[in-house]
C-alpha positions in Angstrom: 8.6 6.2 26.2 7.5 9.6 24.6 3.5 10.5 25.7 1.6 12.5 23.5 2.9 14.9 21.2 2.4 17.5 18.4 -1.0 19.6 17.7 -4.5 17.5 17.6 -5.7 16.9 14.1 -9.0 19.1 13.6 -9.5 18.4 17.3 -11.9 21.4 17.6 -14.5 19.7 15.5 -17.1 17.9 17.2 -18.3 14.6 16.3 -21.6 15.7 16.4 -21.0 17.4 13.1 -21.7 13.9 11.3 -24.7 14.7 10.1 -26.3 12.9 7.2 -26.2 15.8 4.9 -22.3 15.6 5.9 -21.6 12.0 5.5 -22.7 12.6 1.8 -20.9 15.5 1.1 -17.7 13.5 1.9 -18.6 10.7 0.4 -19.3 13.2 -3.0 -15.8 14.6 -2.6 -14.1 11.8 -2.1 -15.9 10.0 -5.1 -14.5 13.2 -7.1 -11.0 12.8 -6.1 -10.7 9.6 -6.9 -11.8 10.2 -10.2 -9.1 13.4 -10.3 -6.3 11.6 -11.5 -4.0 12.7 -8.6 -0.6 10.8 -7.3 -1.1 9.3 -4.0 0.8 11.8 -1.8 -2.3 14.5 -3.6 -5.2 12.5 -3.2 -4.4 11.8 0.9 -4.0 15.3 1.9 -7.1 15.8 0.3 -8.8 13.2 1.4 -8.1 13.7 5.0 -9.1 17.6 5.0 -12.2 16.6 3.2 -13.0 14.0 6.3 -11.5 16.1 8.9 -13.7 18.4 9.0 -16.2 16.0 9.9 -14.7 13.0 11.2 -12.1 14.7 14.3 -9.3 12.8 15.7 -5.5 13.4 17.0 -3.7 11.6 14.4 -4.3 9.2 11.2 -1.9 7.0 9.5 -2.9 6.2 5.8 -0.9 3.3 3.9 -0.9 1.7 0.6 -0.5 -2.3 0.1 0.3 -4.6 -2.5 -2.7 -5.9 -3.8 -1.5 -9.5 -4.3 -0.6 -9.9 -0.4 -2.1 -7.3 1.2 1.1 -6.2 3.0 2.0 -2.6 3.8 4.2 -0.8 1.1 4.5 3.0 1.9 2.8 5.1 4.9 2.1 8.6 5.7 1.5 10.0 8.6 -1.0 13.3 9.6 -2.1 15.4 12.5 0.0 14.4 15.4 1.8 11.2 14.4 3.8 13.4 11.8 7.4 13.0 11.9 7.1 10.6 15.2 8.2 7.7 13.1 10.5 6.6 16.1 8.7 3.2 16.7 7.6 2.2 12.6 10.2 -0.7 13.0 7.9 -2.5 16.0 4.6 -0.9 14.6 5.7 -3.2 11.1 6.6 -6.5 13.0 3.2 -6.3 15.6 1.1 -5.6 12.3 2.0 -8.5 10.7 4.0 -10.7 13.2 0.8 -10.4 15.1 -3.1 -12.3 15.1 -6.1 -9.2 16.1 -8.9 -9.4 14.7 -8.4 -5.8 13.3 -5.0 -6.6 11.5 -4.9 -5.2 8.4 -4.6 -8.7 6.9 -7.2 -10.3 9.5 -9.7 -7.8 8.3 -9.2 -8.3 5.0 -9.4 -12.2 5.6 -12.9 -11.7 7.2 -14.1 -9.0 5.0 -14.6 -6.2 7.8 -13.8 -3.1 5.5 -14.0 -0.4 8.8 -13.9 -1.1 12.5 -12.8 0.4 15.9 -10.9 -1.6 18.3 -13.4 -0.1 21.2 -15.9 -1.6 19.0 -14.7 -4.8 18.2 -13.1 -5.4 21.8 -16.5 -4.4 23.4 -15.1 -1.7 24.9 -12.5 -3.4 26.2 -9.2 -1.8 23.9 -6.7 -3.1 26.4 -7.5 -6.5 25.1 -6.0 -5.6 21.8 -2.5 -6.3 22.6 -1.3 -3.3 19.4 -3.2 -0.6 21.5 -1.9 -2.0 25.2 1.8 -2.1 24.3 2.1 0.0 21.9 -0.4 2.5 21.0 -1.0 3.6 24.5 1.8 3.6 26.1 3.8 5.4 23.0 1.1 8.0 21.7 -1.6 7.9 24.6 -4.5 6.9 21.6 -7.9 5.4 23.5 -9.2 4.2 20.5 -8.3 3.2 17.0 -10.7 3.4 13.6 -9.3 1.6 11.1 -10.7 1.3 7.1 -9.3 -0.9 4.6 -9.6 0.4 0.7 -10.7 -2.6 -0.8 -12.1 -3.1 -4.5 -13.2 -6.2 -6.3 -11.7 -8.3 -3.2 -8.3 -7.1 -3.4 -6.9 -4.6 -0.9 -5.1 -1.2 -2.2 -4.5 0.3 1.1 -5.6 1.4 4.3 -6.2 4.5 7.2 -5.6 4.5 10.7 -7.3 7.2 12.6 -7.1 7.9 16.8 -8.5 9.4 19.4 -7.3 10.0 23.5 -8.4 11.5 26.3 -10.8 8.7 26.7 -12.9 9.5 22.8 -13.8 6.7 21.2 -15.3 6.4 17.6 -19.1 6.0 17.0 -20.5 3.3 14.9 -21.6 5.9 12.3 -17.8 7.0 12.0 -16.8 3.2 11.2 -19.9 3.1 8.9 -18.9 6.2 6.6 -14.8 4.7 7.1 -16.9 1.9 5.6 -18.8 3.4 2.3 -15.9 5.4 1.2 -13.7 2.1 0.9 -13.8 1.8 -3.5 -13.4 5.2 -3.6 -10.3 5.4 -1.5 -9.2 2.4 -3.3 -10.1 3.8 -6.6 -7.5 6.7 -5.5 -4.3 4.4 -4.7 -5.1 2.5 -7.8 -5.3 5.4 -10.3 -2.2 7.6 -7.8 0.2 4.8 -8.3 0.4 5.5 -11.6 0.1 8.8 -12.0 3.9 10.0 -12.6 6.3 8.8 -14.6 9.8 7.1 -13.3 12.9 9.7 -13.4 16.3 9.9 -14.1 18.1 9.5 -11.5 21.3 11.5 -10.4 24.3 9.8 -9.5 25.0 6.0 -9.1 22.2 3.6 -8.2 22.6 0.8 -5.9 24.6 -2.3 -7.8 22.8 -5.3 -7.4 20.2 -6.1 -5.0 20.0 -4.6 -1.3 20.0 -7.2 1.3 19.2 -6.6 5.1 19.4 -9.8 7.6 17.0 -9.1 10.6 17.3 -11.3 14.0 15.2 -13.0 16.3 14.4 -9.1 18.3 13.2 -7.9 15.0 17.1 -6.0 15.1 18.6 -5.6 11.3 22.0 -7.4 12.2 23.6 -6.9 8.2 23.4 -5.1 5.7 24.6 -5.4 2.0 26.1 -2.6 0.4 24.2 0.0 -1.5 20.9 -1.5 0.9 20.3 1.6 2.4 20.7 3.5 -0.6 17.8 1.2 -1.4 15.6 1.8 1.8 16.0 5.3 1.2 14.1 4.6 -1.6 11.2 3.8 0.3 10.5 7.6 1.6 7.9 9.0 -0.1 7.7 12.5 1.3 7.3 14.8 3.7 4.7 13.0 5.6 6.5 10.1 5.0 6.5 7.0 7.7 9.9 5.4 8.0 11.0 3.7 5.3 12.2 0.5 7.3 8.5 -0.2 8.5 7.9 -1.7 4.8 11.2 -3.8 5.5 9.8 -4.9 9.3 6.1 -5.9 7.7 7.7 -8.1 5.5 9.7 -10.0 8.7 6.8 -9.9 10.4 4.7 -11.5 7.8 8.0 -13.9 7.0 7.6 -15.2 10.6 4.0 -16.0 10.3 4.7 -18.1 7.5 7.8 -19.8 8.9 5.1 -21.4 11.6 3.0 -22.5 9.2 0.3 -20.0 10.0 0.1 -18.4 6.4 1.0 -20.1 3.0 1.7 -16.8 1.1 5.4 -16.1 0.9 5.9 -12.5 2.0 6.5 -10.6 -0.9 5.6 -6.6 -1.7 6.0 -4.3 -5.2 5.8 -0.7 -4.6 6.6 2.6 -6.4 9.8 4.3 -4.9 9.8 7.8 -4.1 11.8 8.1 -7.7 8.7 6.7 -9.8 10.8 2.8 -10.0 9.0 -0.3 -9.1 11.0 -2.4 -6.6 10.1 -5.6 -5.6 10.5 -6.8 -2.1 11.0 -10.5 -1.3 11.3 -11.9 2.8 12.8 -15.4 3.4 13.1 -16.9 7.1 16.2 -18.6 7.9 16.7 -21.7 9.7 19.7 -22.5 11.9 21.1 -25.7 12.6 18.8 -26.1 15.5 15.9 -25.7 13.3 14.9 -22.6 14.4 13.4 -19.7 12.3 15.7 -17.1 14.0 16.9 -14.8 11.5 15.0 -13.3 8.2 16.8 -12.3 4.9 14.8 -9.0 3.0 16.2 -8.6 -0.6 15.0 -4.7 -2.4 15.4 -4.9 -6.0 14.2 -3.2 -9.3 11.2 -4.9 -10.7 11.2 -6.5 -13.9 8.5 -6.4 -16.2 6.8 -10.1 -15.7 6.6 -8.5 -11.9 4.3 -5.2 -12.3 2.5 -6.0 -15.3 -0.4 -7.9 -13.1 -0.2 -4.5 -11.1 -0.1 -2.3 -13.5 -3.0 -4.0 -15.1 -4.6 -4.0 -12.0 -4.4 -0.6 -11.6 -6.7 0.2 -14.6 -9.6 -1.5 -13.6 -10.4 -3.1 -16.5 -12.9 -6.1 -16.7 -12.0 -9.5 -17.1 -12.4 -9.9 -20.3 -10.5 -6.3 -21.1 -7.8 -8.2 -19.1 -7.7 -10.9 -21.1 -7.4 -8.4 -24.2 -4.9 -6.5 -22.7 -2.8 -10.0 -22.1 -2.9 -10.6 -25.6 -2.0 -7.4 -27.0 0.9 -6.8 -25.1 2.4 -10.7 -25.9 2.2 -8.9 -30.0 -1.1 -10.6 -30.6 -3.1 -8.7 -33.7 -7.4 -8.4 -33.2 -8.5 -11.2 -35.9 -6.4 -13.9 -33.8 -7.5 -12.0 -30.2 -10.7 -12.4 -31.9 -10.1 -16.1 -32.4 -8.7 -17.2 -29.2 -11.5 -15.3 -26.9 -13.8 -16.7 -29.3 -15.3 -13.3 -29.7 -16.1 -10.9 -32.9 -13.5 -9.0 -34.2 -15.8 -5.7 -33.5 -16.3 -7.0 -29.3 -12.6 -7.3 -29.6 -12.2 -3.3 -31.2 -14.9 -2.0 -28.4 -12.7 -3.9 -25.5 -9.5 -2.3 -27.3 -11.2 1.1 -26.7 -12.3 0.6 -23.3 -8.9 -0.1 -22.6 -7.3 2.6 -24.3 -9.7 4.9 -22.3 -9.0 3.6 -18.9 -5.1 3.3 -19.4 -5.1 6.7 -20.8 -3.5 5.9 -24.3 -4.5 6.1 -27.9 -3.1 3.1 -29.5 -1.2 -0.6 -29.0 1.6 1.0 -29.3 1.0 3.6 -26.0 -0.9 0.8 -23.9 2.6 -1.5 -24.5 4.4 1.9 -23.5 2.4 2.2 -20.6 2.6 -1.0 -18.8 6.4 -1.5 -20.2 8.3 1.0 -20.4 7.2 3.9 -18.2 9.7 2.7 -15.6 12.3 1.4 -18.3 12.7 4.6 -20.8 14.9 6.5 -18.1 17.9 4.1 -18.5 17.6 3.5 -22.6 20.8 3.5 -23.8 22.1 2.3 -20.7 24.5 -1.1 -20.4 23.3 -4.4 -19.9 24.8 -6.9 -18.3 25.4 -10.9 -19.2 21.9 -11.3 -17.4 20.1 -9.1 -19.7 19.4 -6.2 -16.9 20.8 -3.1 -16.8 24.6 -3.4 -15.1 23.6 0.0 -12.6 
């Protein structure tokens, strides 16, 4: 098992540099570059110098998540956890094959936005069994700060920071992990939609990628064009490994084979190309009745599965959600009027709100938006008998 490796991330900064005056310059910056309109690759580098220089630590892992299930959908790794992506496969079946009380899914569940294991173990980290077998052991981390972004209830992503050489982090460091939590989430929401799809060069996968994992958490098949597909998941150059989205969702499928979760594992994410995918996990049972095996499928998303995100993603109110609804299913103001039993003028300063958040200037762009955006690349392109396009 490797120890420790790479450079410290802004090591050299004390801790004692989290002043007050500091923990609300942060929180200003971060406020502002959520608001910036940057993709999500932009707004964690900046994000993480903006808290380095405050908030040290050896390495930080920052992820975004489906908001539906909370599961993990694309990670990037700083400091010195950058490029050391040997063990994402385990790190994705532990995080959600696993029950700690700071799983990114137990935390969400008990609404702890920030904690530290030392913290929540009582000092005791080797009691979590993520930093005894794993953490430790591979990296040589003492302590792990963890912060989910969460807004209006519903979890956009989330940071792993760590320390060794016996640091741990101080409850003011899990208390500012804490208060920048909307704006961080604020940031993934507004990021994912910040580019466009592209066109693509050369073939695309045919069909759906399918990868069967076994009872070790081992991927024993694999369809053809599948890893075409989990290339996909790369997002960059600090980019985790793309199987760890693949091994959250076995993890998770696991879980909900036992009974211990009623949420079928399911993910949508942006590929590094701008295309929504849609990632489903189904456990298999064998003729003994046991759950040994787990079948992923990676496919392109189809519009009735990212509109809710997409929606989502531009914060609007309720009741501009229930406007948007109705103006992308054709539905003119007097009857939008008539259904949300509201004026025909609520309905027009709704219609702008919208308009404002989505960043369009008529029906016509907001139905663009949510539609299309990932659709217009391959216009002109066959379909097949099922109505999708044949490549």
């Amino acid at each position: 098992m490797p120890g420790r490796q790479g450079a410290p991330h802004n090591r050299c900064v004390p801790p004692t540099t989290l002043t007050p005056l500091a923990v609300e310059r942060v929180t200003r910056d971060v406020d502002c570059l959520s608001r910036a309109g940057l993709c999500v690759d932009e707004f964690f580098a900046e994000v993480l110098d903006s808290l380095g220089r405050v908030l040290p630590t050896e390495g930080a892992c920052v992820a975004t998540a489906d908001p539906a299930t909370g599961l993990v959908t694309s990670s990037r790794k700083y400091g010195g956890l950058v490029h050391r992506n040997t063990h994402d496969h385990e790190w994705g079946l532990r995080e959600f094959g696993d029950v700690e009380e700071t799983t990114f899914v137990r935390m969400t569940e008990t609404g702890r936005v920030a904690a530290s294991v030392h913290q929540v173990t009582g000092g005791d980290v080797a009691a979590s069994r993520r930093m005894a077998e794993f953490m430790r052991p591979y990296f040589g981390f003492d302590d792990e700060l963890r912060g989910l972004f969460l807004e209006d209830g519903r979890c956009w992503g989330a940071v792993a920071m760590f320390r060794g050489d016996g640091d741990h982090f101080t409850p003011g460091e899990v208390d500012l992990l804490a208060v920048l939590s909307p704006f961080l989430a604020r940031g993934v929401r507004s990021g994912l939609l910040a580019s466009a799809a592209e066109v693509l060069p050369g073939e695309r996968p045919h069909g759906p990628g399918v990868v069967i994992v076994g009872r070790d958490g081992e991927v024993l098949q694999m369809s053809l064009g599948a890893e075409a597909w989990i290339e996909e998941l790369v997002t960059g150059a600090h980019s985790g490994a793309a199987i760890s989205a693949v091994a959250a969702l076995v993890g998770a499928a696991r879980r909900y084979a036992a009974g211990e979760t009623t949420t079928p594992p399911r993910s949508r994410l942006r590929a590094r190309n701008g295309m929504w995918l849609v990632l489903n996990a189904t456990p298999l049972t064998g003729p003994d009745g046991l759950t040994d095996q787990v079948v992923v499928t990676i496919e392109e998303a189809r519009p009735p599965e990212i509109v809710p995100l997409v929606v989502a993603a531009f914060d609007l109110t309720a009741r501009e959600r229930d406007v948007t609804q109705l103006v992308l299913q054709g539905v003119d103001t007097k009857e939008i009027a008539a259904t949300l039993h509201l004026s025909t003028y609520t309905v027009q300063d709704h219609l702008k709100a919208v308009f404002t958040k989505a960043d369009v200037r008529s029906r016509r762009e907001l139905v663009s938006r949510v539609f299309f955006d990932q659709y217009q690349p391959r216009f002109g392109e066959e379909v097949g008998v099922n109505g999708w396009y044949v490549s």
